[in-house]
C-alpha positions as CSV (number, residue, x, y, z in Angstrom):
1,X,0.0,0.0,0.0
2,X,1.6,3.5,-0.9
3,X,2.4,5.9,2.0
4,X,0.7,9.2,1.9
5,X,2.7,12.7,2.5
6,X,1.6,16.3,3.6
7,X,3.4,18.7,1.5
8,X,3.9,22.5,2.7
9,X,4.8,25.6,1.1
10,X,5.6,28.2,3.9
11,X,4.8,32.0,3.8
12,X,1.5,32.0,3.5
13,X,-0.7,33.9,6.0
14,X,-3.4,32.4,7.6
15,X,-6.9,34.1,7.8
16,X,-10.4,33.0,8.7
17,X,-12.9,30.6,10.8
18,X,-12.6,27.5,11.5
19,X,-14.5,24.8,13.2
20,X,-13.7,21.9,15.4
21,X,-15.2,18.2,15.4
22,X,-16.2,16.5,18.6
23,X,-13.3,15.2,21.3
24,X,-11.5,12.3,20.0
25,X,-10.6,11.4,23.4
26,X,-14.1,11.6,24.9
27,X,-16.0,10.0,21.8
28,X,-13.5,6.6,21.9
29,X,-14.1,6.0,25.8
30,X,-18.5,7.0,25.4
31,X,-18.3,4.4,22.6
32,X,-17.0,1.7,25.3
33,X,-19.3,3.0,27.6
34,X,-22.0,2.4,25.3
35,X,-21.1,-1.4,26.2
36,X,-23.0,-1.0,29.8
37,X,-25.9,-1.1,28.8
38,X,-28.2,-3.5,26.4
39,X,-30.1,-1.5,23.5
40,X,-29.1,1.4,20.7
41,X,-26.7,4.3,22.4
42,X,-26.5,6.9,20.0
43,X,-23.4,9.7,19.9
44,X,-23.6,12.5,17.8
45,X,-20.7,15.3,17.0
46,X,-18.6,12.3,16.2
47,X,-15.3,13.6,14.3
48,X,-14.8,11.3,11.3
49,X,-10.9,9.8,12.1
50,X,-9.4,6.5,11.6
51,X,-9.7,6.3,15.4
52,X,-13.1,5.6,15.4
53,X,-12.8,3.3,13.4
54,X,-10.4,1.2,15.2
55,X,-12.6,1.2,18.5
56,X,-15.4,0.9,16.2
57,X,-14.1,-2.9,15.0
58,X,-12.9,-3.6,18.5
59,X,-16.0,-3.2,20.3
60,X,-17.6,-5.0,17.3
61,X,-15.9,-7.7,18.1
62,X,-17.3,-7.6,21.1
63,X,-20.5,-8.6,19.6
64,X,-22.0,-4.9,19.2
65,X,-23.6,-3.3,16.2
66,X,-21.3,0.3,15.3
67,X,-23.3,1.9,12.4
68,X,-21.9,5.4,11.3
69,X,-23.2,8.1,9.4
70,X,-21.5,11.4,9.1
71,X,-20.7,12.8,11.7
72,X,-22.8,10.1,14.2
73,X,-22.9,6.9,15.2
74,X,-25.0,4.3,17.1
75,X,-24.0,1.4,19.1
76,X,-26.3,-1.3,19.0
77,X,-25.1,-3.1,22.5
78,X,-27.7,-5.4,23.0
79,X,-25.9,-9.2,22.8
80,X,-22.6,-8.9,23.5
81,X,-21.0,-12.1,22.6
82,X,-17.5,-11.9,23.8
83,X,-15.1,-10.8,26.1
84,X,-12.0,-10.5,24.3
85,X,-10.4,-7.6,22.8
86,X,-7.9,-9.3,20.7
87,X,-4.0,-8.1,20.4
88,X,-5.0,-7.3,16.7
89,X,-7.1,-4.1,17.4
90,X,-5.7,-3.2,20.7
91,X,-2.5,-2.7,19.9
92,X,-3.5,-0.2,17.1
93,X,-4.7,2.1,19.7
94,X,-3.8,2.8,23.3
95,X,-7.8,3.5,24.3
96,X,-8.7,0.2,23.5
97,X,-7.8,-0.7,27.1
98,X,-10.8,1.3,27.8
99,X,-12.9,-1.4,27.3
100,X,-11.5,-3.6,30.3
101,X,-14.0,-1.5,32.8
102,X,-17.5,-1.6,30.9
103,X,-16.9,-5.5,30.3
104,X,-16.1,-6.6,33.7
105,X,-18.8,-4.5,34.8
106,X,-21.2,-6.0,32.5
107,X,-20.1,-9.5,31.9
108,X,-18.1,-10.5,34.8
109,X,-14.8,-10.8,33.1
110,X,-12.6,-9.4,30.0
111,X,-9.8,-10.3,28.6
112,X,-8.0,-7.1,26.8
113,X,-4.5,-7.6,25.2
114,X,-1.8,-5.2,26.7
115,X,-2.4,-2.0,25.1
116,X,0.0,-0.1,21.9
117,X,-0.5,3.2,20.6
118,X,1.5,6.3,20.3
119,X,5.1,5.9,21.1
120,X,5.1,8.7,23.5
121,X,6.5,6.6,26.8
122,X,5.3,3.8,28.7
123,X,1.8,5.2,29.7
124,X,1.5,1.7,32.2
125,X,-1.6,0.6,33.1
126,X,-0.6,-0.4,37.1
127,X,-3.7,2.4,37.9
128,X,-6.1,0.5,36.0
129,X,-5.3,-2.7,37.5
130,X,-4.8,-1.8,41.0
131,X,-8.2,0.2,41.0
132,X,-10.0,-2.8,39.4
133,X,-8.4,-5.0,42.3
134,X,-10.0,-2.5,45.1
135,X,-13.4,-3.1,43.6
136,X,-13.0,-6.6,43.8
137,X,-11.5,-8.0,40.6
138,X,-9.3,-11.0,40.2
139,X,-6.1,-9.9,37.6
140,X,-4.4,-12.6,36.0
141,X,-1.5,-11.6,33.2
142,X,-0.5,-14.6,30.4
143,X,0.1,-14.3,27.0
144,X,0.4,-10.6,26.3
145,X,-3.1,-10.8,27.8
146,X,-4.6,-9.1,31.0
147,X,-7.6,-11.7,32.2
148,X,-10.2,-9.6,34.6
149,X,-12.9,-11.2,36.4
150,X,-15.1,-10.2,39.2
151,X,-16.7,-14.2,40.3
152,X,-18.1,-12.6,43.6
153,X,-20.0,-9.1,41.4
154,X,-18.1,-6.0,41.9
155,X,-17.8,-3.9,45.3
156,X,-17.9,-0.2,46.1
157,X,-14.5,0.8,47.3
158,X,-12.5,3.9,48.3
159,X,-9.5,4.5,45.6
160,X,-6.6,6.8,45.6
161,X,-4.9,6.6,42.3
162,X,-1.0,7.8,42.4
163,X,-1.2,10.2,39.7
164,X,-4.8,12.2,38.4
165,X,-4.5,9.7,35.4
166,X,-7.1,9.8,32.7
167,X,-7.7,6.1,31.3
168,X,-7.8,5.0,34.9
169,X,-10.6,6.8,36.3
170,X,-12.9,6.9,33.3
171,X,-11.8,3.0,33.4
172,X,-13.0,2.8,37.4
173,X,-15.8,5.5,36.5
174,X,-17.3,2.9,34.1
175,X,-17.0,-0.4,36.3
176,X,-17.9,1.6,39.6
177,X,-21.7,2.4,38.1
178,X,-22.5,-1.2,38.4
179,X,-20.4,-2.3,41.4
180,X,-22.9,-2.9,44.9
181,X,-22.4,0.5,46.8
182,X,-20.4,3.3,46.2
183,X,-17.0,4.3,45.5
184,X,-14.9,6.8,45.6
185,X,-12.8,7.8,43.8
186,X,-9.7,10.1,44.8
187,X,-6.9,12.2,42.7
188,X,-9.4,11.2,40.1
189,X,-8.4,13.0,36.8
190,X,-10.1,16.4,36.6
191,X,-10.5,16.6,32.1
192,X,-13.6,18.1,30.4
193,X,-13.3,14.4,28.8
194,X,-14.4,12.9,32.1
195,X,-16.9,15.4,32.8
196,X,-18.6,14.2,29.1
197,X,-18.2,10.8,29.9
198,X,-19.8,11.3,33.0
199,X,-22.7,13.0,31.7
200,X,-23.2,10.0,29.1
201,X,-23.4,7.8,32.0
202,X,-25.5,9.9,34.0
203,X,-28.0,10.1,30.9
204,X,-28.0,5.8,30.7
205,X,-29.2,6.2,34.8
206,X,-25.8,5.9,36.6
207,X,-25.2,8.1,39.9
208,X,-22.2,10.3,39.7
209,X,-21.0,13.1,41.7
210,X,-18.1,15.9,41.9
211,X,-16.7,14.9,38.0
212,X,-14.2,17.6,37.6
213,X,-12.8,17.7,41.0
214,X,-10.4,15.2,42.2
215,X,-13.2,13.7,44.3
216,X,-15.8,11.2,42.1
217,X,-18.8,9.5,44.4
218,X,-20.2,6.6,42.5
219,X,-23.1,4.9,43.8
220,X,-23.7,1.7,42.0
221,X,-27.1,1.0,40.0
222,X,-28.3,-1.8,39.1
223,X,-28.6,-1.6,35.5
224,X,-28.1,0.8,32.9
225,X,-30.1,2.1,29.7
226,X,-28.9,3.4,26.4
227,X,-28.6,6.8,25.9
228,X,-28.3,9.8,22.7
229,X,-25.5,12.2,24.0
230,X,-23.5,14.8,22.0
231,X,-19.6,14.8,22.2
232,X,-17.8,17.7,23.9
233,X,-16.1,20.2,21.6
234,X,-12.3,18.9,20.6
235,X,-10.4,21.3,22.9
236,X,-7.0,20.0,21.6
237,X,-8.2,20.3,17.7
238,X,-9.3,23.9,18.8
239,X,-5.5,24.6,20.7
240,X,-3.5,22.8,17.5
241,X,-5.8,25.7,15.1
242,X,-5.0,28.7,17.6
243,X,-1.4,27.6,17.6
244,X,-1.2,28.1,13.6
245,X,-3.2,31.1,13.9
246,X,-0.5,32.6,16.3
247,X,2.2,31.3,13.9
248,X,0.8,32.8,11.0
249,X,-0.2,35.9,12.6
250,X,-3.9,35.5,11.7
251,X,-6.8,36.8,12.7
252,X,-8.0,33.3,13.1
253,X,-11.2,32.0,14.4
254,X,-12.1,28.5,15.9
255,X,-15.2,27.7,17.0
256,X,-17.1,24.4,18.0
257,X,-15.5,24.5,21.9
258,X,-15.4,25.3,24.9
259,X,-12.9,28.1,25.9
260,X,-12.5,27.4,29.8
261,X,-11.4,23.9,28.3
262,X,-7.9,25.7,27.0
263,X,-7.7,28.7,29.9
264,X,-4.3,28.1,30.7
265,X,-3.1,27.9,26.8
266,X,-4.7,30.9,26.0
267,X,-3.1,32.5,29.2
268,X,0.4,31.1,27.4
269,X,-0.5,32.4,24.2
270,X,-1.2,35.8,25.5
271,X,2.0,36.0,27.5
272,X,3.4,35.0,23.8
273,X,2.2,38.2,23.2
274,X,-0.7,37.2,21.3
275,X,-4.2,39.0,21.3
276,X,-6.8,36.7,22.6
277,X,-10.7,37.2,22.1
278,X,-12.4,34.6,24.0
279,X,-16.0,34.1,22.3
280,X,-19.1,31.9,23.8
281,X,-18.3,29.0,21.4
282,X,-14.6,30.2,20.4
283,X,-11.9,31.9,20.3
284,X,-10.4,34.7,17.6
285,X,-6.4,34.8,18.1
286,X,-4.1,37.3,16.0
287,X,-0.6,38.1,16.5
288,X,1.2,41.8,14.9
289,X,4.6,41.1,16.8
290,X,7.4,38.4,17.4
291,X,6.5,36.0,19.9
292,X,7.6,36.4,23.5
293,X,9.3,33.7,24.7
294,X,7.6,32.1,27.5
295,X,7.8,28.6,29.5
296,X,5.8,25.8,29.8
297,X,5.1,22.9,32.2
298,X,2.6,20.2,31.6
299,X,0.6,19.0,33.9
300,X,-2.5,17.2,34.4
301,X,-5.9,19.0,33.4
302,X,-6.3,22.1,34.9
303,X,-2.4,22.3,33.8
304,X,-1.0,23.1,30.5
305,X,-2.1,19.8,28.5
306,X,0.9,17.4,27.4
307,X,-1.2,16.9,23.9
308,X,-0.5,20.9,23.1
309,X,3.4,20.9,24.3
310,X,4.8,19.9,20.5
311,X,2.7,23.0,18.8
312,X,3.2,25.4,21.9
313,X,7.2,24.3,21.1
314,X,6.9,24.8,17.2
315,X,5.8,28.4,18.0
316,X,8.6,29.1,20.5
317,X,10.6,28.2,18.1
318,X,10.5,31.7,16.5
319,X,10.3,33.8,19.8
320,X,12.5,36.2,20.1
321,X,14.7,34.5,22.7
322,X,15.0,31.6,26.0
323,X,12.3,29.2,26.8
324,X,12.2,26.0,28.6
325,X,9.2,23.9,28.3
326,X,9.0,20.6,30.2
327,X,7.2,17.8,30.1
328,X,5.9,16.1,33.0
329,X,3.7,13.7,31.9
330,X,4.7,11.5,28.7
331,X,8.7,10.5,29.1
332,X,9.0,10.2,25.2
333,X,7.2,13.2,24.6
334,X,10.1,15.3,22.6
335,X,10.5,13.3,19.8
336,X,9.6,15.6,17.5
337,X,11.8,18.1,18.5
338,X,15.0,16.4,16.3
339,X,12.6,16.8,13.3
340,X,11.9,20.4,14.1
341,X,15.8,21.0,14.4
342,X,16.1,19.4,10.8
343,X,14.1,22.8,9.8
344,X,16.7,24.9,11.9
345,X,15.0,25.6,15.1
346,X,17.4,25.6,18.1
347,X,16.2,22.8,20.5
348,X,18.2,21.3,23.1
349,X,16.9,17.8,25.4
350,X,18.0,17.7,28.5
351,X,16.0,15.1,30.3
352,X,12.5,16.0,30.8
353,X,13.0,19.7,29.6
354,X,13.3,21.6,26.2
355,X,15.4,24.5,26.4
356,X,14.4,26.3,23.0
357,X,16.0,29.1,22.0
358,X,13.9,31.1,19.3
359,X,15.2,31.5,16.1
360,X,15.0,34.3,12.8
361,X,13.1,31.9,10.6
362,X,12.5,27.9,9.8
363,X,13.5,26.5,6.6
364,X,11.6,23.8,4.5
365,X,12.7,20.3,5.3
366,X,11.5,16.6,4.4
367,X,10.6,15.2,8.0
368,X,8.5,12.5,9.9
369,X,5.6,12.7,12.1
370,X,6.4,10.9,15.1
371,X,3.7,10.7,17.0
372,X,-0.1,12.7,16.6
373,X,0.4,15.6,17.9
374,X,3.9,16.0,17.0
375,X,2.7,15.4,13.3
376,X,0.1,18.5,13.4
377,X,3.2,20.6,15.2
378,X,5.6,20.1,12.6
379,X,2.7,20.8,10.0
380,X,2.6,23.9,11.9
381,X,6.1,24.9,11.5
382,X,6.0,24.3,7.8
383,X,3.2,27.2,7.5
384,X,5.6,29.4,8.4
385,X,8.7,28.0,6.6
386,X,10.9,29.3,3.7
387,X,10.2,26.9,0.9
388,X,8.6,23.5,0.8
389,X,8.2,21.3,3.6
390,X,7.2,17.5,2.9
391,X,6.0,15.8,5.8
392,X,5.7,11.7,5.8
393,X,4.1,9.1,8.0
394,X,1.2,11.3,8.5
395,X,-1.0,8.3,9.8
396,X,-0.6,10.0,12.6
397,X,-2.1,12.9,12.1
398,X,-5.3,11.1,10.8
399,X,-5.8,9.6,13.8
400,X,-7.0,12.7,15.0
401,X,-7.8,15.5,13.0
402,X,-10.2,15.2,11.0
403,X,-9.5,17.2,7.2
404,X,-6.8,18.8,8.5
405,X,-5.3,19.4,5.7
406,X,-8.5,21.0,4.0
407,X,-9.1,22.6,6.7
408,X,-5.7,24.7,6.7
409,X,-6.3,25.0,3.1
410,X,-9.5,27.1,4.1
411,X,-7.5,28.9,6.2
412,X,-5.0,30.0,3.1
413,X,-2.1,27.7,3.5
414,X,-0.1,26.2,0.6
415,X,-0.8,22.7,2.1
416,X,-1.7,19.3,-0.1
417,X,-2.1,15.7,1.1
418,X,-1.2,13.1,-2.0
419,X,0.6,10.0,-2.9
420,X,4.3,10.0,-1.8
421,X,5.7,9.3,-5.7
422,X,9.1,10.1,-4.8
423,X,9.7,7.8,-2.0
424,X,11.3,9.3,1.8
425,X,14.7,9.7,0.4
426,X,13.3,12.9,-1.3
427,X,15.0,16.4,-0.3
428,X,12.0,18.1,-1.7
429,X,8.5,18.4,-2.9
430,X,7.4,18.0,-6.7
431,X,6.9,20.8,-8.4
């Protein structure tokens, strides 16, 4: 099968609206969700990425019906008629693993291969397990394989998870609505993905309280019931648009989100020296001077977001001096940052920091998206530049954005996605 490459010629200015698709990493954990109960859930405000349709064949093979249409689906839950998610499909995607909670919950046992994914560090699943565990499931490892079953029903149970991790409270969120009695759930991960997950199990009759603080009550139910629920705006699709808007100097609109979802990246992008217009369903960014340089940490959710570090990098690339940005939550997370070098920014690793010292201009350069997000940054650096910028293995990218490339194209870049004729060896881009 031939590869496919993002070609981009820099310069152009960027100028416009734009507007976002539903959370990729809400819709992928409401679609497992949809396994608790029997009957038709329906999600709408579905972005159309290959992600989806990865969870879409694992939880089929799971025995539910996944119909989509546009930008909606429906999960048809109803007989589910097994409780494997085979190595296969899981290790296509990390959130596969999401499906561990809503089948022990429902069926009594799963058996999930050991998750892949981005190669962005080891993102270990020891919360998961050990939060299973308190609720009163039996974890066996074999195989590549991690074997959960709850012979006795599951059991309310107080949990303190090590770090505010994601995956392992919407995982314990989704097997504690059906456990006897309640559970609590503590450092639980504070996201605007698990307050929309929350509110899809709320709407299918679960009881949930303080979602978005680091204390979650769940009281168990007895059963559940399908529900229709409408994904949360794509906060980091929203952030990736801003950051080429500030790049390119704009003005540049995105709309479809939530703004107090990005509050501390428009805070950064305003110390960047960046004016910021915060809208009810947007935000309009424009920038009429160099960038400022400015550091970064990131941090769990209300913190700077480790999904927005590689674009927040590719535009203090070009400030006009010192930053360090470090990254505190993915160990693998600076990969990108040689490909960025290969277009002359001035990036230095040391550890878990980024010392990046901003730079006149970038230059066109053939590179490699290493990872999702670090695929959209360096798209982001080729908009602004000198010459042609060919950018391969962007799989990556379309596991998350949804027309990206179009999109940008609305926006006024020089940007085309095609067939890569001339093989990776290529210095350049065909005329």
């Amino acid at each position: 099968m031939g590869s496919t490459v993002i070609e981009v010629r820099g310069g152009r200015a960027l100028h416009g609206e734009v507007r976002v698709e539903g959370a990729k990493n809400s819709v992928l954990k409401l679609m497992a969700a949809s396994l608790l109960a029997p009957g038709v859930s329906r999600i709408t405000n579905v972005p159309t990425i290959s992600d989806i349709g990865v969870m879409a064949e694992v939880i089929g093979g799971l025995g539910a019906l996944v119909v989509r249409s546009d930008h909606e689906l429906t999960v048809d839950a109803t007989t589910l008629t097994s409780f494997e998610a085979p190595y296969e499909m899981v290790s296509r995607m990390r959130a596969s693993i999401a499906v561990l909670g809503p089948l022990v919950a429902r069926l009594g046992q799963a058996k999930v291969a050991m998750p892949g994914g981005c190669n962005i560090g080891s993102r270990k699943i020891d919360m998961h397990i050990r939060g299973l565990q308190e609720l009163g499931v039996r974890i066996e490892f074999g195989h590549g394989y991690i074997h959960a079953t709850a012979p006795e029903g599951l059991k309310g149970a107080d949990v303190m998870l090590d770090f505010p991790s994601v995956g392992a409270t919407e995982n314990l969120l989704m097997a504690a609505v059906l456990a006897e009695g309640t559970t609590v759930i503590d450092n639980a991960a504070r996201e605007p993905e698990i307050a929309d997950l929350t509110a899809f199990l709320v709407g299918m009759g679960a009881d949930i309280q303080g979602a978005g603080s680091p204390t979650i009550t769940v009281t168990g139910v007895d059963a559940l019931h399908p529900v229709e629920h409408r994904v949360v705006g794509d906060r980091i699709e929203a952030g990736t648009f801003l950051v080429a808007g500030a790049l390119c100097g704009g003005p540049v609109t995105v709309r479809g989100f939530n703004p107090k979802h990005l509050e501390l990246v428009l805070t950064k992008l305003r110390a960047a020296g960046c004016e910021v217009i915060v809208l009810p369903d947007g935000v309009t960014i424009e920038r009429t001077s160099i960038a400022r340089p400015v550091d970064v940490q990131t941090l769990p959710y209300p913190g700077f977001p480790t999904d927005m570090q590689a674009q927040f990098m590719a535009l203090m690339a070009l400030s006009d001096g010192d930053c360090i940005i470090t990254e505190n939550v993915f160990e693998n997370r600076f990969m990108f940052a040689d490909e960025l070098v290969r277009m002359g920014a001035d990036v230095r690793i040391e550890a878990h920091h980024a010392i990046v010292k901003g730079v006149r201009g970038l230059s066109g350069a053939p590179v490699r998206s290493p990872d999702l997000r670090g695929g959209a940054a360096l798209v982001l650096a080729a908009l602004v530049a000198e010459g042609c910028t060919r950018i391969n293995d962007v799989h990556h990218i379309e596991r998350g954005y949804e027309r990206f490339v179009e999109k940008l194209a609305a926006l006024g870049a020089d940007i085309v996605m095609k067939a890569d004729t001339m093989g990776t060896a290529s210095d350049g881009c065909e005329e």
